[in-house]
C-alpha positions as CSV (number, residue, x, y, z in Angstrom):
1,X,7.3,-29.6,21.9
2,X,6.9,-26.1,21.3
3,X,4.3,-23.4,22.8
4,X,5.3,-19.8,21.9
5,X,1.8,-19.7,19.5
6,X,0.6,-19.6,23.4
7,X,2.5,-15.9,23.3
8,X,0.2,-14.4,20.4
9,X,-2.9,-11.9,22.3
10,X,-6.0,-13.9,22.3
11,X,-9.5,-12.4,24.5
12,X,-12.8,-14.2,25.5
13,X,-15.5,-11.6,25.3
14,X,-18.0,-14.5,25.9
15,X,-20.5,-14.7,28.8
16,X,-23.5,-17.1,28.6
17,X,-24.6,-20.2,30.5
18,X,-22.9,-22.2,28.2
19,X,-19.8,-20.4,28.8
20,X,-20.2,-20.9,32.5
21,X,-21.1,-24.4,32.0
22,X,-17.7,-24.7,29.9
23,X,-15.4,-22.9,32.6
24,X,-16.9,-25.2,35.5
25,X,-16.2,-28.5,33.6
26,X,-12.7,-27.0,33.6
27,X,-12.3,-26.2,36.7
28,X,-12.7,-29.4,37.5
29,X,-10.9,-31.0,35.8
30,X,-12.7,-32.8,32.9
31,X,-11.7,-33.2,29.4
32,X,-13.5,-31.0,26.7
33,X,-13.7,-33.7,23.5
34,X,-14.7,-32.5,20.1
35,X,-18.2,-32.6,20.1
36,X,-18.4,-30.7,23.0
37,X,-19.5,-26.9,23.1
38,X,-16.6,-24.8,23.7
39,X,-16.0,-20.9,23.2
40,X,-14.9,-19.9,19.8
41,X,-12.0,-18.1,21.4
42,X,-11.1,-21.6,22.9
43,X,-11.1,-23.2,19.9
44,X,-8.9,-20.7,17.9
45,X,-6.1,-20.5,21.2
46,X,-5.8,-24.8,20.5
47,X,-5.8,-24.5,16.8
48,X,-2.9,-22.0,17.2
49,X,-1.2,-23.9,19.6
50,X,-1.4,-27.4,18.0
51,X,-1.1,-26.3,14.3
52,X,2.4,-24.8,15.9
53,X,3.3,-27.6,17.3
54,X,2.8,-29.8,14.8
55,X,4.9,-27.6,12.2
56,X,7.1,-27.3,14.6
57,X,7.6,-31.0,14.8
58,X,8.0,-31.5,11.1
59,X,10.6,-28.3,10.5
60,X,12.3,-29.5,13.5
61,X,13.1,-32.8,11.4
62,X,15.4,-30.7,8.8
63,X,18.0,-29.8,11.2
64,X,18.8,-33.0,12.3
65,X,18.1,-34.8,9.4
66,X,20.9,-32.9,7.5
67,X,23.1,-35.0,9.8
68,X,21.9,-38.7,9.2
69,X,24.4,-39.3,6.3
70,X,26.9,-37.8,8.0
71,X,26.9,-39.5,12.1
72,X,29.9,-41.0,12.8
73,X,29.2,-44.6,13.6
74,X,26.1,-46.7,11.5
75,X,25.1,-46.7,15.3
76,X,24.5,-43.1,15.9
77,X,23.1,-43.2,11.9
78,X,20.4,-45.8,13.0
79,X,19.5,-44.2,15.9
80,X,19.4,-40.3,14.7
81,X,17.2,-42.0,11.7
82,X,15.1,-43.6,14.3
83,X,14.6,-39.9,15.8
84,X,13.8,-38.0,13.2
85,X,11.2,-40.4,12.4
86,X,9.7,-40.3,15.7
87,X,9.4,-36.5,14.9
88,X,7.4,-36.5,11.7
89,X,5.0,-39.6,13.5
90,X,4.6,-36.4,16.8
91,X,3.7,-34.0,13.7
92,X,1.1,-36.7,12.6
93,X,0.0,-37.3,15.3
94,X,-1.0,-33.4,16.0
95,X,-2.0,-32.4,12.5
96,X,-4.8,-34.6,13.8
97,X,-5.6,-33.6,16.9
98,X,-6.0,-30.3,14.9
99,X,-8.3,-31.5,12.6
100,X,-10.9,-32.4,15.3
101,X,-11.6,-28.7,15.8
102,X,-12.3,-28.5,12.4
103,X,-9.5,-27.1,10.1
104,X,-8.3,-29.6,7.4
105,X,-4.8,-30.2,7.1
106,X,-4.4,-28.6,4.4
107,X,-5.9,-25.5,5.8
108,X,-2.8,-25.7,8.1
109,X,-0.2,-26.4,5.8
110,X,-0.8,-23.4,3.8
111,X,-0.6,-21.4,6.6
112,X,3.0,-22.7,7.2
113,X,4.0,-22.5,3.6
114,X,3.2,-19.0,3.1
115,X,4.2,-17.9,6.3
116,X,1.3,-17.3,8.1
117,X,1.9,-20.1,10.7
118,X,4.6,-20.1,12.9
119,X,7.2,-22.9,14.1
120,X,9.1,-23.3,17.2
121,X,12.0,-20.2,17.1
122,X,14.5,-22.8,17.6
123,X,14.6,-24.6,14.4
124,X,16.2,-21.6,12.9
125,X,19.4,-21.9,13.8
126,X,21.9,-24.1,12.0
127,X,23.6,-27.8,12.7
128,X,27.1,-27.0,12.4
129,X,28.5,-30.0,14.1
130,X,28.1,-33.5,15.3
131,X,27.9,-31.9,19.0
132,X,24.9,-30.0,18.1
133,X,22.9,-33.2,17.7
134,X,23.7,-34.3,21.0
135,X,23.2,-30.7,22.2
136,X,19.5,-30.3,20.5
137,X,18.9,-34.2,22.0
138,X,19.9,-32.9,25.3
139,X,18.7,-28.5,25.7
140,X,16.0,-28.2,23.0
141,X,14.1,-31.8,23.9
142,X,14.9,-31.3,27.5
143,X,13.3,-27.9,27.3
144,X,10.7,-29.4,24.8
145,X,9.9,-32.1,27.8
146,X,9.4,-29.5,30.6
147,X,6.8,-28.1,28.0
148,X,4.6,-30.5,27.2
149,X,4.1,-32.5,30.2
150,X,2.0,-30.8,31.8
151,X,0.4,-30.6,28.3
152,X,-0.8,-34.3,29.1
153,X,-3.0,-32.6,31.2
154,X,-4.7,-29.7,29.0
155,X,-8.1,-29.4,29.1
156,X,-8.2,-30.3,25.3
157,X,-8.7,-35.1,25.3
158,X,-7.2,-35.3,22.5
159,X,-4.3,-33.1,22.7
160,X,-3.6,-34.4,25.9
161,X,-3.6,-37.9,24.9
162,X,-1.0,-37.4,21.9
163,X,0.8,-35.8,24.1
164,X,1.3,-39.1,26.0
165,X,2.9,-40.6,23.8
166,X,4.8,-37.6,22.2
167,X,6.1,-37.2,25.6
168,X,7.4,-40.5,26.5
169,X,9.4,-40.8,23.1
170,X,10.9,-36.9,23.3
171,X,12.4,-38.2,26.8
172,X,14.4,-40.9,24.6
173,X,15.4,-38.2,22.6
174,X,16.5,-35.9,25.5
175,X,18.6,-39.1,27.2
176,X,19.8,-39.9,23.7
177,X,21.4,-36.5,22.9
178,X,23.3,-36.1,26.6
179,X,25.1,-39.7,25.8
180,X,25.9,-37.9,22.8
181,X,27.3,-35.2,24.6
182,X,28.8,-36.9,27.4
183,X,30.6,-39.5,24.7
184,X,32.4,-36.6,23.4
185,X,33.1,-35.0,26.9
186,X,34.9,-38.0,27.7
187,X,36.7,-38.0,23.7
188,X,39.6,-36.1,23.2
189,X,40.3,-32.9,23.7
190,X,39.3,-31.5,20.4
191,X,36.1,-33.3,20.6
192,X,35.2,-31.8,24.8
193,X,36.0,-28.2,22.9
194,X,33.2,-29.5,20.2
195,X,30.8,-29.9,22.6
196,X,31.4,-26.9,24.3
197,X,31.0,-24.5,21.1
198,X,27.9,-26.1,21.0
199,X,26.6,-25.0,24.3
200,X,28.2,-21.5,23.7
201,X,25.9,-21.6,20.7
202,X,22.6,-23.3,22.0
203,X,22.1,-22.5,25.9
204,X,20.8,-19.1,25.3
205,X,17.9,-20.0,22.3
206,X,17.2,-22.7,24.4
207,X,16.2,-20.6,27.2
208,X,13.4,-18.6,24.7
209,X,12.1,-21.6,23.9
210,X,9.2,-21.1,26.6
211,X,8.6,-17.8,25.2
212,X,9.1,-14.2,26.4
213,X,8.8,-12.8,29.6
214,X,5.6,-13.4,32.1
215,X,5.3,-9.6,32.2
216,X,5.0,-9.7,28.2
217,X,3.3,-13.1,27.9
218,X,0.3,-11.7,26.3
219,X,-2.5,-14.0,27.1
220,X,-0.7,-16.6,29.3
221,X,-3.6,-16.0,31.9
222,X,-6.6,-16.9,29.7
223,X,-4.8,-20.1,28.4
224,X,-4.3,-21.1,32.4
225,X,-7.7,-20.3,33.2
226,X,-8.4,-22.9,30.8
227,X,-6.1,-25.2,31.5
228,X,-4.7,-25.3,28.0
229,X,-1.4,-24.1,29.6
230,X,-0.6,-25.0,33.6
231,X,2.6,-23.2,34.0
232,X,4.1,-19.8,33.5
233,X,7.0,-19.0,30.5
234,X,9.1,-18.2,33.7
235,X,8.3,-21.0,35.6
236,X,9.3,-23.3,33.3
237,X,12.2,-22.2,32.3
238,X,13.3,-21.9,35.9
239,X,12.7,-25.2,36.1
240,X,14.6,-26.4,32.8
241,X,17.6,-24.0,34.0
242,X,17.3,-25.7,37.7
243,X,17.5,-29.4,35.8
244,X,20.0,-28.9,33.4
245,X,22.7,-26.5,35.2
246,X,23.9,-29.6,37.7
247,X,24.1,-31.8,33.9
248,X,26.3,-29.7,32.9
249,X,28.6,-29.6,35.8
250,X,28.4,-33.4,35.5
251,X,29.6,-33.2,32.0
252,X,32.6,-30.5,32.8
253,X,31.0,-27.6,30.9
254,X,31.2,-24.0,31.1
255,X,27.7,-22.0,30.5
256,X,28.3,-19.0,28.6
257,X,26.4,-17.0,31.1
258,X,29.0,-15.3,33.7
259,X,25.9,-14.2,35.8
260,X,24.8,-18.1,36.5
261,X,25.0,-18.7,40.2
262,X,23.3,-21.2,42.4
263,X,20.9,-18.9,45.1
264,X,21.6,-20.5,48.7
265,X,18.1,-19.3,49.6
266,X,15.9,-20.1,47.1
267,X,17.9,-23.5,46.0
268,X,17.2,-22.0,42.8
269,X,20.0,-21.0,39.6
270,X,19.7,-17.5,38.5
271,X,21.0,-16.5,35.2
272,X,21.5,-13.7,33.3
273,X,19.6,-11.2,30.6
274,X,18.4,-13.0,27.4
275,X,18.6,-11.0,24.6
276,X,14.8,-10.8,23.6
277,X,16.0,-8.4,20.5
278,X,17.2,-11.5,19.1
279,X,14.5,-13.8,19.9
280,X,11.7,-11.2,18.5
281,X,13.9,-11.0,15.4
282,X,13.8,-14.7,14.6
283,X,9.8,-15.2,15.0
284,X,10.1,-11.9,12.7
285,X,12.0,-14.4,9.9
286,X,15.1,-12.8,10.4
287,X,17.4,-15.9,11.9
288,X,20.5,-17.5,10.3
289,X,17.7,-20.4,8.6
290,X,14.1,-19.0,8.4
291,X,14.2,-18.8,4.2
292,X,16.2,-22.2,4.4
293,X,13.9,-24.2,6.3
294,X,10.2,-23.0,4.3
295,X,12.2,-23.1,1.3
296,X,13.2,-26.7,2.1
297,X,9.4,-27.7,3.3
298,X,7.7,-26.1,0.2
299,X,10.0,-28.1,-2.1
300,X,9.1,-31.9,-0.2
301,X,5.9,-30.2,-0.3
302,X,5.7,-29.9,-4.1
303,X,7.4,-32.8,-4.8
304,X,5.3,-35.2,-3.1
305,X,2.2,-33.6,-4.5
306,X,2.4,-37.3,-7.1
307,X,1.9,-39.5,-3.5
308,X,-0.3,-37.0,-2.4
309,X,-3.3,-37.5,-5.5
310,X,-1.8,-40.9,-6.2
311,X,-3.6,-41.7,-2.3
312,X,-6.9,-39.8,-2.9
313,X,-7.0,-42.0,-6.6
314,X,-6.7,-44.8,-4.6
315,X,-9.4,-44.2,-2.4
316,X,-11.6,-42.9,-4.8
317,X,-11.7,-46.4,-6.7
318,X,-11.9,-47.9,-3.5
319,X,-15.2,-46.2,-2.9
320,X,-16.2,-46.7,-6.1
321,X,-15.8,-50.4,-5.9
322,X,-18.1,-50.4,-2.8
């Protein structure tokens, strides 16, 4: 869902046959599995990226889950409970793509619990409302989608392949969070103004999801050239912005961006400044949740550590007994 850990500086210094060998398998267009050789610098840009993801995935669960008790039909309950469980299966299913470059999972979930990993910027800011469940459903999985697609392409097999199915169920998400919206747009009054706090609140994190700046991406190049990564932070979120403008038209909402206009020339909708002060200042830990959600994911930690040696009991007896 998530690729800013594609925004940290990363450099290839190596040049040997094998690296040649590696870029030319890449260029065209074969998988690299995890037996195959690949540059070290290759292997650290993927663990990055899919430890990220991954944590992203599983934070990403807290925000919405704070709402399951509280949706306003046992409809809406089922199906929220149905997403947030497809989230934690996507962080599964990544923490193990991860592992076949060799880090253990627990290697990876120290790094998040003690700060040293990063999650998707997004999952910082609060749930204050029903609307912002349809809102996140609708702009952060939307924006989520036009990130990982082309990831079922990356270079990396078993990446790619996760993605494939990561991707098909985030697409439910996305469809299930504009009927959310578009329920309320049609409610009353009070619930059309819901929904449109909600986009006041969400349209402009959204649009940092894909990370700063191409001038300041600082590594976006290398990650191209190996096909981890196939389109540009501004590229895609032109492309998010060109998809979900006309939605919200549809829906009778206002973007809180008086600069937004549709360009007769380039077909395209520009918008205005983000504020990259604020943006840099949540990755830094200083959002409205950062110390809620680690605090929240080092408690589950802790308190699952019973399941956690109850499982690795079970299958040492089970080896014994063979």
């Amino acid at each position: 869902m998530y690729t800013q850990a594609l925004n940290t500086r990363e450099t290839t210094t190596e040049s040997s046959p094998d690296a040649d060998r590696f870029q030319a398998r890449i260029d065209a267009e074969e998988r690299i599995e995890p037996n195959d050789w690949m540059p070290d610098a290759y292997r650290r840009s993927l663990v990055r990226q899919i430890s990220q993801h991954a944590h992203s995935e599983v934070i990403g669960m807290l925000p919405e889950g704070n709402w399951i008790t509280r949706a306003p039909s046992l409809r809406r309950k089922a199906a929220l409970l149905a997403k947030v469980q497809d989230e934690g299966g996507h962080g599964l299913y990544l923490y193990s793509a991860a592992e076949t470059l060799g880090v253990t999972r627990e290697e990876l979930q120290d790094q998040l619990l003690t700060g040293r990993a990063r999650y998707s910027s997004i999952f910082n800011y609060p749930t204050l409302t029903w609307a912002d469940i349809g809102t996140i459903g609708w702009l952060v999985d939307g924006a989520a989608i036009m990130n990982q697609i082309p990831l079922c392409r990356c270079s990396y097999g078993p990446y790619a392949r996760a993605m494939i199915r990561v991707c098909r169920e985030e697409s439910f998400h996305q469809r299930q969070g504009f009927e959310i919206v578009l329920t309320l747009c049609r409610g009353t009054p009070e619930q059309k103004a819901m929904a449109q706090d909600a986009l006041n609140r969400w349209w402009w994190p959204c649009l940092t999801m894909f990370g700063p700046p191409d001038t300041d991406s600082q590594h976006s190049d290398t990650s191209m050239q190996w096909k981890i990564k196939r389109f540009t932070n501004d590229a895609l979120r032109q492309k998010f912005v060109d998809a979900t403008v006309p939605q919200g038209h549809f829906l009778g909402l206002t973007f809180p961006d008086p600069d937004l206009h549709l360009d007769e020339a380039t077909g395209h909708w520009q918008f205005g400044a983000i504020d990259w002060a604020e943006f840099r200042a949540v990755l830094a830990g200083n959002g409205p949740c950062n110390r809620e959600r680690l605090e929240a994911r080092r408690k589950a930690h802790d308190e699952g550590a019973w399941v956690r040696d109850a499982a690795l009991a079970y299958a040492a007896k089970q080896r014994n007994a063979a």
